[in-house]
C-alpha positions as CSV (number, residue, x, y, z in Angstrom):
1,X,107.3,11.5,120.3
2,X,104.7,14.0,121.5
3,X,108.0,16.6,121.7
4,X,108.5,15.9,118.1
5,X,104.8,16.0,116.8
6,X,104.3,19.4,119.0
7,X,107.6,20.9,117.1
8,X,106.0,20.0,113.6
9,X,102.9,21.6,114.5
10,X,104.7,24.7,115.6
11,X,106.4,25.0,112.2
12,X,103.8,24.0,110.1
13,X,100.9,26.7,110.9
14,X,98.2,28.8,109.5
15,X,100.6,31.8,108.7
16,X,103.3,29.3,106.7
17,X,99.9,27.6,104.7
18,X,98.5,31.0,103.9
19,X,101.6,32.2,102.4
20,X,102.8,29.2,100.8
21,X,102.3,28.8,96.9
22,X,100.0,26.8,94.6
23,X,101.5,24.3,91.7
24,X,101.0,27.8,88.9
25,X,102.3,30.3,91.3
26,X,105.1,27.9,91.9
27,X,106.0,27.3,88.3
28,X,105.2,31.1,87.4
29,X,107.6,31.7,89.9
30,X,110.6,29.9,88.1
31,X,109.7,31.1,84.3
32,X,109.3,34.6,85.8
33,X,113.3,33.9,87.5
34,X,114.5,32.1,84.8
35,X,113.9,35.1,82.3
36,X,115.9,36.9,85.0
37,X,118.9,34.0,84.6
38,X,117.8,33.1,87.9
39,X,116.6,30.0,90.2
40,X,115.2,29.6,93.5
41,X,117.5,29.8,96.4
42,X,120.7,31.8,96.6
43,X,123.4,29.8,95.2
44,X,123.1,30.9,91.9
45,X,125.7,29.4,88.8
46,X,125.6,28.3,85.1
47,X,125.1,24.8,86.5
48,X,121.8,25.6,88.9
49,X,120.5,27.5,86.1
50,X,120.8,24.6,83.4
51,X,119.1,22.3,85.7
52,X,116.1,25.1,86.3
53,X,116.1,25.1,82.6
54,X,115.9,21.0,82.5
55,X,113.3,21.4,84.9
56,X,111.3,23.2,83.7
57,X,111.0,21.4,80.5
58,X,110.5,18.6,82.2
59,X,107.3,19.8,84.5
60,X,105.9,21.2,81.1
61,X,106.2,17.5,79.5
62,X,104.8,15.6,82.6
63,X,101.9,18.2,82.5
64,X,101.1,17.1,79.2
65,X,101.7,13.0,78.8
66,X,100.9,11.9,82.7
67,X,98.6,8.9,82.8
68,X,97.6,8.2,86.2
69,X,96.4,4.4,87.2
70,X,93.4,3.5,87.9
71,X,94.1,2.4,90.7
72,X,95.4,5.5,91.9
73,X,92.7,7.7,90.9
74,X,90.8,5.5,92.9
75,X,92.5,5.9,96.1
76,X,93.0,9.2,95.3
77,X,88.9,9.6,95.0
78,X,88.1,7.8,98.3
79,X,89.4,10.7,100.3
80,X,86.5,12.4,102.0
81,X,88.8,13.8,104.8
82,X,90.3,17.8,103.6
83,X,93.7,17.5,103.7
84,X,96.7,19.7,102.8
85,X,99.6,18.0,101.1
86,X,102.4,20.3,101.5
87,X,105.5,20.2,99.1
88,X,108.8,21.1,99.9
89,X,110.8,21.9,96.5
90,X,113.7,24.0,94.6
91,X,113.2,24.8,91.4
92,X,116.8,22.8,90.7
93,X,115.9,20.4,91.9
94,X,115.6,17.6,89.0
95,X,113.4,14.8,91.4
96,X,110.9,17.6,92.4
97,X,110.4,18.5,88.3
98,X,109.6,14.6,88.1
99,X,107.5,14.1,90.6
100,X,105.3,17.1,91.8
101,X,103.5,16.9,88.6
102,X,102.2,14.0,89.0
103,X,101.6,14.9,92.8
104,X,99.6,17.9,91.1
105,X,97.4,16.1,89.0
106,X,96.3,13.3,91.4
107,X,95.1,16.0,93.7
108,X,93.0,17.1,91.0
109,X,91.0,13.9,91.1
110,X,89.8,15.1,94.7
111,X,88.9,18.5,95.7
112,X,89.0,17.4,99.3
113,X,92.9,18.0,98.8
114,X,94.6,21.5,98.5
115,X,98.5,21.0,96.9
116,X,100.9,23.7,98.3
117,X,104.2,24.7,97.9
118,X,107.2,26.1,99.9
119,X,110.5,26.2,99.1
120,X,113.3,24.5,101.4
121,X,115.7,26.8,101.6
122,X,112.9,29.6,103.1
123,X,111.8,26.8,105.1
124,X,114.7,24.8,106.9
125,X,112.7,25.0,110.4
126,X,110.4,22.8,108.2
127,X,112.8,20.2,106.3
128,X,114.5,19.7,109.6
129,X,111.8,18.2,110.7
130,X,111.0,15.6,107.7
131,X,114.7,14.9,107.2
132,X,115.9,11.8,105.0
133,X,118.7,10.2,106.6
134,X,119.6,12.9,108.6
135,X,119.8,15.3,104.8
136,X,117.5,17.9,104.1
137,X,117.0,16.0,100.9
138,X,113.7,17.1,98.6
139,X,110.9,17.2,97.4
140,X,108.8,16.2,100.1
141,X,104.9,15.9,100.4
142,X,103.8,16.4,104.0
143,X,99.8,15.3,104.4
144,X,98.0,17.3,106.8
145,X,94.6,17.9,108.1
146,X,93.3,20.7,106.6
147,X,91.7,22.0,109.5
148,X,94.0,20.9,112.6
149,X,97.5,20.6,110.1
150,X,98.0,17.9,112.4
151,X,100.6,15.7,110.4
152,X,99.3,12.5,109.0
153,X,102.2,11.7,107.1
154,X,104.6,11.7,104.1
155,X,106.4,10.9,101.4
156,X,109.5,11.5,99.6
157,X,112.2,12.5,98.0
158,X,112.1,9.9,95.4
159,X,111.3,6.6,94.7
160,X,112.6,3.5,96.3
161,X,114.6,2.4,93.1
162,X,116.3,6.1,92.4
163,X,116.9,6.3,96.8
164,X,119.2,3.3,96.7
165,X,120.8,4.7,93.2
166,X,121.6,8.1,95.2
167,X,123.3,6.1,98.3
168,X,125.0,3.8,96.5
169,X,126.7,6.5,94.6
170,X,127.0,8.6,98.2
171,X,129.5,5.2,99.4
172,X,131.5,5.3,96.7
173,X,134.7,7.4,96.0
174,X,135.8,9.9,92.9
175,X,131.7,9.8,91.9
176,X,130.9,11.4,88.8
177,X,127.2,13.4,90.2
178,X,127.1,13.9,86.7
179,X,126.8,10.4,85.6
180,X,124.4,9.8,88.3
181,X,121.7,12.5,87.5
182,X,122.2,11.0,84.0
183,X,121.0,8.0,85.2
184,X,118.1,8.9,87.5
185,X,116.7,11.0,84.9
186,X,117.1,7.8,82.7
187,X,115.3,5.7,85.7
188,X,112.2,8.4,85.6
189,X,112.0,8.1,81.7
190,X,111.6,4.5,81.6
191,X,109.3,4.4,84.6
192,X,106.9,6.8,83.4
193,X,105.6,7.6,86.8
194,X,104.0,3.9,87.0
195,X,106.1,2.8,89.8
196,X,106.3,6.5,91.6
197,X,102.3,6.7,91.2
198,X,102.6,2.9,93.2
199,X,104.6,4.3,96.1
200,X,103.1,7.5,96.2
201,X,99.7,6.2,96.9
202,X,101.2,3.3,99.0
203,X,101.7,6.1,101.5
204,X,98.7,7.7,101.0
205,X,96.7,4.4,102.2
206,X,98.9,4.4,105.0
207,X,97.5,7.7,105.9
């Protein structure tokens, strides 16, 4: 255990904070690609650059028409130790563009907390070390201690509900991806962050 917490800290340092992003240099980012017919990362196709597209849209709405809980504005307020909460994201990547949002705004409710980003595919020294199931699967929302970056914790890449959707469809053969993204997208929609904001700040009071 002290093997793997010393290897986090030595990937997650000063240098990789100060050059990571913000949530508007992050999103200025993919507009600025996307008028290039562009995304983050290097595999680049019709198909990535629909889903940045999607994405982007998406972000855009869940800027606009997020409600957060009371309840979790209220955990959210009760930090008084500064922490970093690191996000690891793709700009095609359709869970990040319904989640970091609403990541975003509840760090607004504290300015004890300072909301980063890095992208995965820069990063894979970093992934590899918050892996989900053994897959570099994203986003993901590493808490640290501001000053020490020790690692407290995390969370991600999605909710419990869309998590057993995505491995269910992993076990079975001839799977339409398709039909599944469909689906979680669908999930998201009807959840309207309610039971994302409740296991989101389930593992921040585990912190």
């Amino acid at each position: 255990m002290k093997n793997q917490v010393a290897t986090m800290h030595s990937v997650v340092n000063s240098t990789l904070i100060k050059n990571s992003m913000t949530y508007e240099s992050f999103r200025k980012l993919l507009d600025d690609l996307f008028a290039e017919n562009k995304t983050t990362g290097e595999k680049q196709s019709e198909a990535m650059l629909h889903y940045a597209k999607m994405n982007i849209v998406r972000m855009k709405r869940l800027d606009k028409t997020t409600k957060l809980s009371d309840h979790s504005i209220e955990v959210i307020k009760n930090i008084h130790r500064p922490m970093i909460w690191l996000s690891i994201t793709e700009g095609w990547c359709g869970d990040a563009a319904q989640i970091l949002p609403v990541v975003e705004l509840l760090t607004k409710e504290n300015k004890n907390i300072d909301h980063r980003f890095i992208l995965r595919d820069e990063h894979l020294d970093v992934i590899d070390q918050f892996l989900t199931n053994g897959a570099r699967s994203i986003p993901k929302t590493i808490f640290l201690d501001a000053e020490t970056l020790e690692v407290l914790g995390d969370w991600g890449p999605r909710p419990a509900a869309v998590q057993k959707m995505v491995m269910d469809a992993k076990h079975q053969e001839n799977v339409d991806w398709e039909v599944v993204k469909t689906d979680v997208q669908r999930w998201y929609a009807k959840d309207r962050t309610k039971q994302l904001q409740k296991e989101f700040i389930e593992a921040v009071e585990r912190i």
